[in-house]
C-alpha positions in Angstrom: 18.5 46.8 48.0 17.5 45.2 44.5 16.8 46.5 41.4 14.2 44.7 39.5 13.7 45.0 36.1 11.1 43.9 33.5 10.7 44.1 30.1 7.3 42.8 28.2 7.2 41.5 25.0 4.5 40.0 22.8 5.1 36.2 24.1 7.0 36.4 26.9 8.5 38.5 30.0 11.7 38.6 31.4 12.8 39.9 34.6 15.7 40.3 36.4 16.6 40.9 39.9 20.0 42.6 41.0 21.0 43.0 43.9 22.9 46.5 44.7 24.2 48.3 47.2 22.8 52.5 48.2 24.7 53.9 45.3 21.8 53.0 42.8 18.9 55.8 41.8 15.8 55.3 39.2 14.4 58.4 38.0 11.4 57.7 35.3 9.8 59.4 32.7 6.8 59.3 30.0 10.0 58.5 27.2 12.6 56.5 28.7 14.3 55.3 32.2 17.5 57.2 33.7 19.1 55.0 36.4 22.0 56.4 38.3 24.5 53.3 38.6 28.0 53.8 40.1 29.2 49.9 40.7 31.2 48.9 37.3 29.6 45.0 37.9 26.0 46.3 38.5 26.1 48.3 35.1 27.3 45.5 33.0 24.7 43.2 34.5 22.2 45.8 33.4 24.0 46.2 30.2 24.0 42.7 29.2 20.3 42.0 30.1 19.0 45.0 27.8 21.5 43.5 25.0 19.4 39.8 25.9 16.3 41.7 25.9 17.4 43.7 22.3 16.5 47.0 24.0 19.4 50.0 23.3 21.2 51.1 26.1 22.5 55.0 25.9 25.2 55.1 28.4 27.5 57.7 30.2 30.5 56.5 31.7 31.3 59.9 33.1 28.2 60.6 35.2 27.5 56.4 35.7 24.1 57.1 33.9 22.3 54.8 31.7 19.1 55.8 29.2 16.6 53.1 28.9 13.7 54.3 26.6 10.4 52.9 27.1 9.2 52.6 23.9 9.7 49.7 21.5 8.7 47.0 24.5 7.3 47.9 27.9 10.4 48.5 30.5 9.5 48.5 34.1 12.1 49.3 36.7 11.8 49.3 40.4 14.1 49.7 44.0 12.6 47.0 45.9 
């Protein structure tokens, strides 16, 4: 499974591809992105490329949830 994610900005995209195992779910929203993450190396890749990407990340270590909120640039997240 990968999890392919792209972010828009005004003069450039950037996208990233990881791969994951089953333990990954994407739930969406009109706001922001929940994705359900419970490998510790998939979550800091994810973490790192919003920090590249200057996106805030609101994360739960407890649950293995991460926030993603759509607004200031166009986030696009999908299971491929």
């Amino acid at each position: 499974m990968t999890l392919r994610i792209t972010v828009e900005c005004t003069t450039y995209n950037v996208t990233i591809n990881i791969i994951c195992s089953q333990d990954v779910e994407v739930s969406q929203s009109d706001t922001d992105i929940t994705i359900l993450v419970r490998s510790v190396k998939v979550r800091e890749k994810i973490i790192s490329f919003f920090k590249f990407t200057r996106i805030a990340v609101k994360e739960n270590p407890v649950l293995h949830k991460l926030v993603i909120p759509k607004e200031p640039k166009k986030v696009f997240v999908k299971l491929i």
